[in-house]
C-alpha positions as CSV (number, residue, x, y, z in Angstrom):
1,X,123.5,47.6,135.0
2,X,127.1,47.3,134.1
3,X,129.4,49.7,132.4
4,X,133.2,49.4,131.4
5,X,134.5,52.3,132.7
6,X,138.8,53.0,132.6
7,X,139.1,48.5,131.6
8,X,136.5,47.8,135.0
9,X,133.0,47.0,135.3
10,X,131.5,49.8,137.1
11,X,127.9,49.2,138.4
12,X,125.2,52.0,137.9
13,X,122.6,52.7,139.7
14,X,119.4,54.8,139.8
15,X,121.2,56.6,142.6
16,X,124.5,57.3,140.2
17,X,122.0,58.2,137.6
18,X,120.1,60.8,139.6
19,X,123.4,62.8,139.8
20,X,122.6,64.2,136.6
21,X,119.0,65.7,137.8
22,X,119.5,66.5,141.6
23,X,122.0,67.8,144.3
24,X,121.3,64.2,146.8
25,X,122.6,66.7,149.5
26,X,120.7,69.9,148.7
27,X,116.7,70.9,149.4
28,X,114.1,73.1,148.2
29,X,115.2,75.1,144.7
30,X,118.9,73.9,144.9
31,X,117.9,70.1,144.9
32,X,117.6,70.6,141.5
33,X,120.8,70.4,138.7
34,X,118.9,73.0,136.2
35,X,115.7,75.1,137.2
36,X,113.6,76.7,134.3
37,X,112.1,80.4,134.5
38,X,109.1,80.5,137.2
39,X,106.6,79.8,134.0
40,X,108.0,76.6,133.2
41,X,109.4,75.2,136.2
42,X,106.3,73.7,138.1
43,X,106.4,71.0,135.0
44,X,109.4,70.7,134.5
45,X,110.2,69.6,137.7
46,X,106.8,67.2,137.7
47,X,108.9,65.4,134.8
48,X,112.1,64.8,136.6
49,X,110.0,63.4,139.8
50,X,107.9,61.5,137.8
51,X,104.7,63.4,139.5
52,X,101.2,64.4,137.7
53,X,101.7,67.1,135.2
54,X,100.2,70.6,135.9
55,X,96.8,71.6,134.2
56,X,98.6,73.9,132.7
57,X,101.3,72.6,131.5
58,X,103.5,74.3,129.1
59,X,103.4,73.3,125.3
60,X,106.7,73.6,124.7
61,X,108.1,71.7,127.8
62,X,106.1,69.0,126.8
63,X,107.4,69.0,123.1
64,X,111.1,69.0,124.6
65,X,110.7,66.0,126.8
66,X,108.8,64.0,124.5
67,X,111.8,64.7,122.1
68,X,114.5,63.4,124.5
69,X,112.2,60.3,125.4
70,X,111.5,59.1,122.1
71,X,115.1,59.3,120.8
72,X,116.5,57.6,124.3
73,X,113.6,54.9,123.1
74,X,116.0,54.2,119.9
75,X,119.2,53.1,121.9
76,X,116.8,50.3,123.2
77,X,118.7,48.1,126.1
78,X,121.7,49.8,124.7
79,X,121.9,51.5,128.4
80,X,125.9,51.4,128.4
81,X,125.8,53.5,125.2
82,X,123.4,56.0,126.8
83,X,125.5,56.4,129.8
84,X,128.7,56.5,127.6
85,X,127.4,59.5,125.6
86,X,125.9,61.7,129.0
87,X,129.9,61.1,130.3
88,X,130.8,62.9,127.2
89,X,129.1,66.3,128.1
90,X,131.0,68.8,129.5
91,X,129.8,71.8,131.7
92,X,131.2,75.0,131.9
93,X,131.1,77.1,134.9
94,X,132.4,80.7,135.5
95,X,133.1,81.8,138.2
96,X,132.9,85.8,138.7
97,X,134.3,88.3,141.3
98,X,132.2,90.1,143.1
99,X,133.1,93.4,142.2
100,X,135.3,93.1,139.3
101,X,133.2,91.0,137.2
102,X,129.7,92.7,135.7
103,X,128.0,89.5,135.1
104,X,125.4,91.7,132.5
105,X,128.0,92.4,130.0
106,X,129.7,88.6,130.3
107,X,125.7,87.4,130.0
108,X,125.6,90.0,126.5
109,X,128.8,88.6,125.5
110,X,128.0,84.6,125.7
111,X,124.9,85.5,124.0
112,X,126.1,87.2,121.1
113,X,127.7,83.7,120.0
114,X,124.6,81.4,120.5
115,X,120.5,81.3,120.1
116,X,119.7,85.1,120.7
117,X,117.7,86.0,123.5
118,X,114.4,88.0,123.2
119,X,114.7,91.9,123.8
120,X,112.8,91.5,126.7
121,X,114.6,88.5,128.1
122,X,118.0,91.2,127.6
123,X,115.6,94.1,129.3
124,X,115.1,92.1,132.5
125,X,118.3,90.3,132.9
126,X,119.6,94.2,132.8
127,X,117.2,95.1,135.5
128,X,117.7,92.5,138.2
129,X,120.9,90.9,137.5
130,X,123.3,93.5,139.9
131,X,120.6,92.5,142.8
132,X,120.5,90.4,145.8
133,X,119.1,86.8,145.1
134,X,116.4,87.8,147.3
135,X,116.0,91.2,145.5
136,X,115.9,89.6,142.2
137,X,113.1,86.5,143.1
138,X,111.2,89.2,144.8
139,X,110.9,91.7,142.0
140,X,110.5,89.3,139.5
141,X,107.6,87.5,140.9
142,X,106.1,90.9,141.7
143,X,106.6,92.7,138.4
144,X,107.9,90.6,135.5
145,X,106.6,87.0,136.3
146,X,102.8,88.5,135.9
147,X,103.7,90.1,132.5
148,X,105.6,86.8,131.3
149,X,102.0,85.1,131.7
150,X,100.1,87.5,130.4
151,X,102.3,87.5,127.2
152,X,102.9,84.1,127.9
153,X,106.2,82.0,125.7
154,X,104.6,82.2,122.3
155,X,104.2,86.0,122.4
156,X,107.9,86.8,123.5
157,X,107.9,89.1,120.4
158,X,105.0,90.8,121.2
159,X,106.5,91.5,124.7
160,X,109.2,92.9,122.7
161,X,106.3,94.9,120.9
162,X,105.7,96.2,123.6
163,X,108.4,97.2,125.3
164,X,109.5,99.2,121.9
165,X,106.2,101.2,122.3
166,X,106.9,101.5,126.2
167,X,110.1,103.7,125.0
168,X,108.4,105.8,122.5
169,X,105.8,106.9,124.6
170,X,108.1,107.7,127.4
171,X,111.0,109.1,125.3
172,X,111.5,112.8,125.1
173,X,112.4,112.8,121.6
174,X,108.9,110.6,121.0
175,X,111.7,108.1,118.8
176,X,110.6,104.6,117.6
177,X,113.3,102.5,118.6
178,X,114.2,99.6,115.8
179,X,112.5,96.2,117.1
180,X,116.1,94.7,116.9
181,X,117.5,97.7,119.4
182,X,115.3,97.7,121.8
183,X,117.4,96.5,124.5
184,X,120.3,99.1,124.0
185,X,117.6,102.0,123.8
186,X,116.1,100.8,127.3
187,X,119.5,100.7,128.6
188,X,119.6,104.5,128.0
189,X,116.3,105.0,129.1
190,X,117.1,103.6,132.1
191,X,120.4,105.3,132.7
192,X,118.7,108.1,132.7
193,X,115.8,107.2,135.0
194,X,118.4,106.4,138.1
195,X,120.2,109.3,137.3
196,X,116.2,111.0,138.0
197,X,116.8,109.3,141.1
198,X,114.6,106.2,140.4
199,X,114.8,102.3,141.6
200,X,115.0,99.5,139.7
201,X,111.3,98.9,141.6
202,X,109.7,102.3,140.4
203,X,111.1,101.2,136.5
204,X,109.4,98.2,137.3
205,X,105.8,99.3,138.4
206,X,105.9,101.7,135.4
207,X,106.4,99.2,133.0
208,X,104.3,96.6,134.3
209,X,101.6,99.7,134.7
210,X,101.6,100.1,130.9
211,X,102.1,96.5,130.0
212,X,98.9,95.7,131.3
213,X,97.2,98.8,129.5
214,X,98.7,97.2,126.3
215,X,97.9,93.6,126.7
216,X,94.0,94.6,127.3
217,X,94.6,96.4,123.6
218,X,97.0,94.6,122.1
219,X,95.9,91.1,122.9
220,X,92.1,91.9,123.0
221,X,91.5,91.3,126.7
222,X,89.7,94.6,128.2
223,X,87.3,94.1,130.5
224,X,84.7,97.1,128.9
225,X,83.1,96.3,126.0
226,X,82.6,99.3,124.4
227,X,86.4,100.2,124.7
228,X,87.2,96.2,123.6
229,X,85.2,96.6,120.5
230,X,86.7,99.8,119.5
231,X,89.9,98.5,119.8
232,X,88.9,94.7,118.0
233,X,88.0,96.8,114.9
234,X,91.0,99.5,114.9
235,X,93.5,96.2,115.3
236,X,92.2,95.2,112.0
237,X,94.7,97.5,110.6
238,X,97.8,97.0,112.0
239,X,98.9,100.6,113.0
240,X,101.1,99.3,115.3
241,X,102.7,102.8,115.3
242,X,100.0,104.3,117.1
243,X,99.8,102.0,120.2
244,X,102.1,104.5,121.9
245,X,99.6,107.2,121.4
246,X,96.7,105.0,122.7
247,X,98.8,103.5,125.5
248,X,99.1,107.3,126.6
249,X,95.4,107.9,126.1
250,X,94.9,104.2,128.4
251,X,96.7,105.5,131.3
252,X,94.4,109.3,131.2
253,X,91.6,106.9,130.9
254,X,93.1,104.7,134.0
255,X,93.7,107.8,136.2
256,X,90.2,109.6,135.2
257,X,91.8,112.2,133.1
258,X,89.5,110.7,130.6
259,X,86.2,109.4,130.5
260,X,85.3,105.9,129.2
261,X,83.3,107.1,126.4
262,X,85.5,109.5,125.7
263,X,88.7,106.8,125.1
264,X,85.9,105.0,123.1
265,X,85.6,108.3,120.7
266,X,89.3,108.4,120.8
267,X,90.3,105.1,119.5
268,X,87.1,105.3,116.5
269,X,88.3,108.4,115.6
270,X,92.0,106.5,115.0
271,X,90.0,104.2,113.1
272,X,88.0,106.8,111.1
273,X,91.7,108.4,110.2
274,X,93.0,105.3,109.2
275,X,90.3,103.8,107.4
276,X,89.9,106.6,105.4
277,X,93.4,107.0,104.8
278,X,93.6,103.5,103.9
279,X,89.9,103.9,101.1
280,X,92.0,107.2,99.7
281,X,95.2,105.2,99.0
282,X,97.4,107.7,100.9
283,X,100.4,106.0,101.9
284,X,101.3,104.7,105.4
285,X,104.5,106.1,106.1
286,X,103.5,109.4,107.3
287,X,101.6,107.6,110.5
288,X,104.7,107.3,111.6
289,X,105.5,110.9,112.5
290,X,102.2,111.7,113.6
291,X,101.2,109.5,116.0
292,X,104.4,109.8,118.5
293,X,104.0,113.0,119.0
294,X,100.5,113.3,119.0
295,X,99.7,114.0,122.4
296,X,102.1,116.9,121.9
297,X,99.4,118.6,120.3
298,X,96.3,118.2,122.9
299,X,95.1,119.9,125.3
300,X,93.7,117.2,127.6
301,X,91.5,119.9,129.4
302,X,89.4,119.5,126.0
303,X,90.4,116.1,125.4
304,X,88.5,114.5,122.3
305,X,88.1,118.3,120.8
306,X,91.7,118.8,120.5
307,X,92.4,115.3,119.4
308,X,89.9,116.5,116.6
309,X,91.1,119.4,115.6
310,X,95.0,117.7,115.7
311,X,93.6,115.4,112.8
312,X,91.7,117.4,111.0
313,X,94.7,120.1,111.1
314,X,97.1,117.8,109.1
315,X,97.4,118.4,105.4
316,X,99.1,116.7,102.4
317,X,100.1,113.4,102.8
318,X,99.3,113.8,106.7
319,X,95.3,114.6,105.8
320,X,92.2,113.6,107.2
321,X,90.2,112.5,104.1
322,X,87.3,114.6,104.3
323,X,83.9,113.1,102.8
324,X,83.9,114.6,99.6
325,X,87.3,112.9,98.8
326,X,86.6,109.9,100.7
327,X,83.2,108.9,99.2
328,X,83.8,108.9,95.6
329,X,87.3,107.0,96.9
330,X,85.3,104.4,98.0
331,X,83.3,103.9,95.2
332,X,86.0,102.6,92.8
333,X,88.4,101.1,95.6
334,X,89.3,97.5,94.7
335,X,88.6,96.7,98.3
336,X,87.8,92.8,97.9
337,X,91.9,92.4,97.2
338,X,92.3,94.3,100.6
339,X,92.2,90.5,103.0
340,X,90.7,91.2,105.9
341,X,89.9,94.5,105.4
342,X,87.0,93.8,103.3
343,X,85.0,92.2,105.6
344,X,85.9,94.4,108.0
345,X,83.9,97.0,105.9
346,X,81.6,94.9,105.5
347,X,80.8,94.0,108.9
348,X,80.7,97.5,110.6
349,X,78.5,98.7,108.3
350,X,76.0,95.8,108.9
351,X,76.5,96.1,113.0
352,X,76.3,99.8,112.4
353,X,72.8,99.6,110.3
354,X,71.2,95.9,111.8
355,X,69.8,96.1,115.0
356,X,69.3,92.7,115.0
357,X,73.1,91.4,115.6
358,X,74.3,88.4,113.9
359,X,77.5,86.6,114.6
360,X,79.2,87.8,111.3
361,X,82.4,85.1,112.4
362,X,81.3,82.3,109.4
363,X,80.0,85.0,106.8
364,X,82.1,85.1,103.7
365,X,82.4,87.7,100.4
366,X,79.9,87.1,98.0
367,X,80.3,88.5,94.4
368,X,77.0,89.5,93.2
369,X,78.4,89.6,89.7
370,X,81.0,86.5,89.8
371,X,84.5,86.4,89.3
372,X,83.7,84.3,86.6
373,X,81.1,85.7,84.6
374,X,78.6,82.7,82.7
375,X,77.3,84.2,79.4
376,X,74.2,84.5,81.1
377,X,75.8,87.2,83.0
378,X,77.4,88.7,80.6
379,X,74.1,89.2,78.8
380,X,72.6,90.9,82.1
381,X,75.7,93.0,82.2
382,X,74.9,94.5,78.9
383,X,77.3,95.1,75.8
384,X,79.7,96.9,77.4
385,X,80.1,93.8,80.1
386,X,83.6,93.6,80.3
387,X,84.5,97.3,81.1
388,X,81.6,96.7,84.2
389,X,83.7,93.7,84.8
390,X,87.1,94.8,85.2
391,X,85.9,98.0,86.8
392,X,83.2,97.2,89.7
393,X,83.7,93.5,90.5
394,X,85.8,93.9,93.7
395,X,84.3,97.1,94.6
396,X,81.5,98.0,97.6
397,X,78.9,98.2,95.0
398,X,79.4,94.6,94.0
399,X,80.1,92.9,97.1
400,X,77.8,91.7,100.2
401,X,77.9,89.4,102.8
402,X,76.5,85.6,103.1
403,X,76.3,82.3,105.6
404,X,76.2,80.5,102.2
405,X,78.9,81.5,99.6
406,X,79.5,78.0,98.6
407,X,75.8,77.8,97.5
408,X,75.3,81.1,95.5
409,X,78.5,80.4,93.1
410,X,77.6,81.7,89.6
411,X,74.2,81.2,89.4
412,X,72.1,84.1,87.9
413,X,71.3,86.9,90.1
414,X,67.5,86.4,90.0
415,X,68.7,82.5,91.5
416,X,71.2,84.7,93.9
417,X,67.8,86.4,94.7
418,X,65.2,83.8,95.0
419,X,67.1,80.9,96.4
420,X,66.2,78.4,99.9
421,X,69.9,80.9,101.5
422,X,69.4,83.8,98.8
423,X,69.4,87.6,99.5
424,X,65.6,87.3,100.0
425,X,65.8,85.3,102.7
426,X,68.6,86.7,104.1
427,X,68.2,88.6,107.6
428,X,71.2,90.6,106.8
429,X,70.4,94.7,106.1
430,X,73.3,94.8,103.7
431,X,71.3,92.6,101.0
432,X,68.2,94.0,101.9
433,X,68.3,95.9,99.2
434,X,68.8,93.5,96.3
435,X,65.4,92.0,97.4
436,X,63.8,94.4,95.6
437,X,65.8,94.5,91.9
438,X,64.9,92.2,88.9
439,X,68.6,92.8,87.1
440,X,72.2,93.6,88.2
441,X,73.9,95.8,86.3
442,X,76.3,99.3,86.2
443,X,73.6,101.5,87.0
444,X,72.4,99.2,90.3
445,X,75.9,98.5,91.3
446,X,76.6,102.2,91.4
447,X,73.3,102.8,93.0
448,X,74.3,100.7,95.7
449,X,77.6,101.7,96.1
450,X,76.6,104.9,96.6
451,X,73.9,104.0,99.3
452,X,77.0,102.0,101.0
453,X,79.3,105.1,100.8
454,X,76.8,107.2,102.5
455,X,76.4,104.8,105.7
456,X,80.1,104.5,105.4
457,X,80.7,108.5,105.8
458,X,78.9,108.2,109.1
459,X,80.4,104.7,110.7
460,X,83.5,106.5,109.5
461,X,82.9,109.8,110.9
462,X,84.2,113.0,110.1
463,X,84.7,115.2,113.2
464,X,82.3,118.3,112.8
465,X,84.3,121.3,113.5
466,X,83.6,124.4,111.9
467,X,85.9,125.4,109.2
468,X,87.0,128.6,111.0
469,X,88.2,126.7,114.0
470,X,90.6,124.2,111.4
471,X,92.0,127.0,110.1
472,X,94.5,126.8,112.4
473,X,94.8,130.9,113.7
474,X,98.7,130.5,113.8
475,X,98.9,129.9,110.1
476,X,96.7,132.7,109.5
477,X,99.0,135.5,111.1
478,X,101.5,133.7,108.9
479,X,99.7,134.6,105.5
480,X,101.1,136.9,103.6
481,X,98.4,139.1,102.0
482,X,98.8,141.3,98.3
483,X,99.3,145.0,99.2
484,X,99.3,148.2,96.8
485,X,103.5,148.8,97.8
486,X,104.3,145.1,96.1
487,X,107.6,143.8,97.2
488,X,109.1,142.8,93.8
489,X,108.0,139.2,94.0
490,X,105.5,139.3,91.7
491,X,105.1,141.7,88.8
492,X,102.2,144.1,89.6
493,X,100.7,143.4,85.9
494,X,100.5,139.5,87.2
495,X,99.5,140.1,91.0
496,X,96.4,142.4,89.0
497,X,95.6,139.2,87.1
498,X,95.5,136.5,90.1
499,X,93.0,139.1,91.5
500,X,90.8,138.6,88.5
501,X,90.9,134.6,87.9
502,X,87.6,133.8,89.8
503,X,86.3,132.4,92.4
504,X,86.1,128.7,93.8
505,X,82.6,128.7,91.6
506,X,85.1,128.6,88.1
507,X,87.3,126.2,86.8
508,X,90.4,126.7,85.3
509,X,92.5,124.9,82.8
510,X,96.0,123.5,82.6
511,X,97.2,125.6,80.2
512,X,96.5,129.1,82.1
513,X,98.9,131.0,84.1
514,X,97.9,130.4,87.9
515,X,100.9,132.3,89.8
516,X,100.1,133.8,92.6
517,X,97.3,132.1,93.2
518,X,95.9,129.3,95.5
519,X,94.0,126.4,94.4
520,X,91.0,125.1,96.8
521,X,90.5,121.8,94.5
522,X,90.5,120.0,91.3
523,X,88.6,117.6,89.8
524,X,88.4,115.1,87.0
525,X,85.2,114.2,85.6
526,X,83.3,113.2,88.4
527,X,86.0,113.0,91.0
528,X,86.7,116.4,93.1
529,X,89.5,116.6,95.4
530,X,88.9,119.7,98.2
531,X,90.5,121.6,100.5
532,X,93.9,122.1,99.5
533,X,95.0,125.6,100.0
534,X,98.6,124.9,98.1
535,X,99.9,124.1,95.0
536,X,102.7,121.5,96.3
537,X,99.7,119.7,98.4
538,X,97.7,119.6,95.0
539,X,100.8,118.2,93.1
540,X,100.5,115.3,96.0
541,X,96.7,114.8,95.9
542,X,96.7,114.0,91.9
543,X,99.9,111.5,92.6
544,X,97.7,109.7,95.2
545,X,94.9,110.0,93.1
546,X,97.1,108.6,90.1
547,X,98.6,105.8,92.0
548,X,95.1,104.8,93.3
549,X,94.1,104.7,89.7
550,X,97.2,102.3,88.1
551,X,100.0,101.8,91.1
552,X,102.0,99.8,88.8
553,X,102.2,102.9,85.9
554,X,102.8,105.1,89.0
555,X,105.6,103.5,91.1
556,X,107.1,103.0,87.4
557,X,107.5,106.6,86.7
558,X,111.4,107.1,88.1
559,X,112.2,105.1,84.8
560,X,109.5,106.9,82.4
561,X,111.0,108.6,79.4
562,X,108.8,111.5,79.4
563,X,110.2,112.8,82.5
564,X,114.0,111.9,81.7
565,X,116.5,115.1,80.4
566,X,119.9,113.7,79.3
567,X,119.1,110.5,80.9
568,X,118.4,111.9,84.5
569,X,115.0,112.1,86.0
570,X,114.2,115.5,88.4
571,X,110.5,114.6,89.3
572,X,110.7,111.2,90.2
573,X,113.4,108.9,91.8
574,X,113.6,105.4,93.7
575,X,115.9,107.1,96.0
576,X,115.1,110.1,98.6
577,X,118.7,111.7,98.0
578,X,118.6,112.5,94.1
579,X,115.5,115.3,94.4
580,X,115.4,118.5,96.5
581,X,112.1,117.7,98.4
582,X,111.5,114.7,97.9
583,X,108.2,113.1,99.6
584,X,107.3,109.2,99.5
585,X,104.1,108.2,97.9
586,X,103.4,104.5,96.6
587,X,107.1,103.0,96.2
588,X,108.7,106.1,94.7
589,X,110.0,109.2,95.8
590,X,108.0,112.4,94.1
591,X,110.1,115.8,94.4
592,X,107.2,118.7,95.4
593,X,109.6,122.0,95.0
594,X,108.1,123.3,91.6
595,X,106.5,126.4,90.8
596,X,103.1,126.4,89.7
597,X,103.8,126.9,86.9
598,X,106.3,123.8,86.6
599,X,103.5,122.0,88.7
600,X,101.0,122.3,86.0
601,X,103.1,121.4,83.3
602,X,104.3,118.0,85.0
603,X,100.8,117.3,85.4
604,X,99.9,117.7,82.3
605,X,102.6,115.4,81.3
606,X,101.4,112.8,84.0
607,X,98.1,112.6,82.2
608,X,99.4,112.1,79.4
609,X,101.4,109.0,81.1
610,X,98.5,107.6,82.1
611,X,96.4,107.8,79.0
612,X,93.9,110.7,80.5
613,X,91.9,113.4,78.7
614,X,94.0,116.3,80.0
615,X,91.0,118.6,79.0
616,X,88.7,116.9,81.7
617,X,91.6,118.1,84.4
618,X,90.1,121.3,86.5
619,X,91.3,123.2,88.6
620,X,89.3,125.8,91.3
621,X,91.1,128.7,93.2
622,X,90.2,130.2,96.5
């Protein structure tokens, strides 16, 4: 081939058009014009030599030269043109000083202005960029090579997952760096390791150490099963924020500190915590300023009892649902609308009951009463079908498992019974018990919710400690208790009173005076809510219990007229800044510094918001 090059015919040849792939002079890594990272460079280099791709060939490399081949196919015999438009391209080479030039904060600088780099990328460039070449290849295929596979190029940001939850466990301040400032939080991290006195090697075997511990979690990949399901069902829930925690946990499990059943209790009692959490509609938040400092509060001597107690410790919006808060909670939960989590519910309670395991992978949510209700069905749901409707469809009581949703549709519930792939023939324990029933209705939905809840309460465990050793003995020297002398707090006529206004046994109304007392629970109808101890954690528990009822009445209330005084709203705001103690529950901020009197007089008004019978409210003091 020919190409006019300066008014001449210039000849090219494969030889000429080599120079833009190899150094003709050169051998071994520096035979080649561009080299990819260690992952990608076995292919890579099988494509410019024209050799037998690897097995494992990577997807992207493969994408990227079938790109460039296919649009080279357009020029056609248009060769000259090709070679025209490669002469164009222009390479730029710096050149640095040794010693003047700190090639990490020129590399920070170019990449500020183009594609951005991954955190991790940023993390290991920082690491082994002032080494010797030999340094560098040396560490890297020791220590961050392996953990590039095991994340491997379409998980770059879970390596930077990682790496985020690497710094809170091993910061002093127990911070969670932002995903986006990773990078400049290691760089401190690691300032302050070599000022400890530590290589870039011992940084190294550290991280890789807990990388590995994380990718057996994170990624599903650890080699005991009981510890692999544990985790499978916890990383239904995304609590990202307490892989730092459990990484911890990992590496006392790693060293013997802990035992393998033990870590097995650990991580199910994360998932009893945050289950029930989740069934109770207490917001997320919180999680993340209790699980970074966490460990804090162990004493790894008495590993799983400590972790226990920690849990069971935390109040208000921090709480372990106990049972008689979280089974009537799951009763009423819409939990179909929940995704995934339904059938996560679902499926631990069958594994958890069912000794005979099925692969649950293909089962799907069946409505026993249908989303769309024949008028058949609403003659087996009674008069009042609607109200059943719009209150039980997507809960427990109504929902069950099947191989053959498709099939059931919304055909009666005695042809839901009796069909070829109905309940009675199916092997599953959950529909076990509709075998047995000749009509579906309020009554048999509640009947089996409440059969549900009560296997829930024990896949879902409550630690059993004795009350005496939760009430924490610290906060017990803190009590302040009523004494004859008085110290003008209270009027003596009113501390007299308290003393008189009964026991946990009697219930109290909205519209008596409480100071100086201390509430233990309240209820509404049928619903109780327990073990509260103080009027500001009350205040919370009937907001959660409010939002859980109507969210979208509840996140509304910063623009509520009943609660706004010349135009400005005191109890509820969109914004933490505008009340004195602000705490966030559902999408608003709720301010908890009232008295009690002031407490029960908002709540009244918050009943009356929500269209409730304020006379059914009831309150029981300690």
């Amino acid at each position: 081939m020919h190409v006019a090059k300066d008014g001449e015919k210039e000849e090219i040849t494969p030889k000429k058009l080599g120079y833009y792939l190899f150094n003709s002079d050169e051998s071994g890594d520096r035979e080649y014009k561009l080299l990819l990272t260690q992952g990608d460079k076995e292919g890579f280099v099988a494509l410019v030599k024209d050799q037998p791709p690897p097995k494992d060939m990577p997807q992207h490399i493969r994408v990227n030269y079938e790109f460039f081949r296919t649009h080279i196919e357009t020029w056609g015999n248009d060769l000259e043109g090709l070679y025209q438009a490669l002469e164009r391209l222009l390479a730029v080479v710096i050149i640095l000083k040794q010693g003047q030039d700190n090639p990490q904060l020129i590399f920070e600088s170019l990449n500020s202005t183009g594609l951005d780099l991954s955190q991790t990328d940023l993390i290991r460039n920082f690491l082994l960029m002032d080494l010797e070449t030999k340094e560098q290849t040396r560490l890297y295929e020791k220590y961050w090579y392996p953990m590039e596979q095991r994340f491997d190029h379409e998980n770059s940001a879970q390596f930077d997952r990682f790496m985020r939850d690497y710094l809170t466990l091993k910061s002093k301040s127990k911070h969670i760096p932002n995903i986006e400032r990773v990078y400049l939080d290691f760089k401190i991290y690691a300032h302050e390791r070599r000022n400890d006195g530590d290589s870039t090697e011992q940084i190294l075997t550290d991280i890789a150490r807990y990388a590995g511990y994380f990718v057996n979690l994170a990624r599903e990949e650890e080699p005991n099963p009981a510890i692999l399901s544990a985790i499978t069902d916890l990383n239904q829930f995304k609590v990202e924020v307490a892989y730092p925690f459990l990484l911890e946990a990992y590496g006392d499990y790693n060293t013997g500190q802990l035992s393998a059943s033990d870590y097995v209790a650990v991580i199910r009692l994360i998932e009893s915590y945050v289950f029930r959490r989740f069934i109770c509609g207490i917001p997320t938040n919180a999680l993340n300023k209790i699980f970074p400092t966490l460990s804090k509060e162990l004493n790894k001597s008495d590993y799983l009892k400590s972790l226990q107690l920690a849990l069971m410790r935390k109040e208000s919006n921090q709480r372990f649902p106990r049972n008689a808060e979280f089974h009537p909670a799951l009763l009423e939960r819409d939990i179909y609308s929940s995704g995934s989590r339904c059938k996560y519910l679902l499926a631990r309670i069958e594994r958890y009951k069912n000794k005979e395991q099925f692969n649950l992978d293909s089962t799907t949510i069946e409505h026993i009463m249908p989303q769309d209700p024949s008028n058949d069905w609403q003659k087996e749901l009674g008069p009042s079908w609607k109200a059943v409707y719009e209150r039980y469809l997507h809960t427990i009581g109504n929902l069950a498992l099947t191989f053959y949703n498709s099939e059931m549709g919304n055909k009666s519930f005695i042809e839901k019974r009796n069909g070829d792939k109905g309940f009675t023939a199916s092997g599953l324990w959950l529909n076990r018990d509709l075998r047995e029933l000749d009509h579906w209705n309020e009554t048999e939905i509640l009947k089996r919710a409440n059969r549900l809840a009560d296997v829930a309460i024990q896949v879902w465990a409550q630690p059993d400690i004795p009350p005496d050793l939760i009430d924490n003995p610290d906060k017990k020297r803190r009590r302040t208790k009523p004494s004859s002398s008085n110290d003008g707090r209270q009027p003596v006529a009113k501390a007299a009173a308290s003393a008189s206004v009964g026991s946990n046994d009697t219930s109290h109304s909205l519209d008596e005076d409480l100071t100086g007392t201390r509430p233990i629970s309240f209820s509404y109808g049928d619903y109780r809510v327990s073990e509260l101890k103080k009027w500001n954690v009350l205040y919370q528990r009937v907001c959660g219990w409010l939002l859980d009822k109507d969210a979208a009445t509840f996140n509304a209330l910063p623009k509520s007229e009943m609660f706004l005084r010349k135009g400005v709203n005191r109890y509820f705001s969109d914004a933490q800044g505008r009340l004195y103690k602000p705490v966030s529950i559902g999408e608003i901020y709720v301010d908890i510094n009232w008295s009690v009197s002031d407490t029960l007089r908002i709540i009244k008004k918050l009943l009356a918001e929500f269209g409730l019978d304020v006379n059914l409210f009831k309150i029981y003091l300690l």
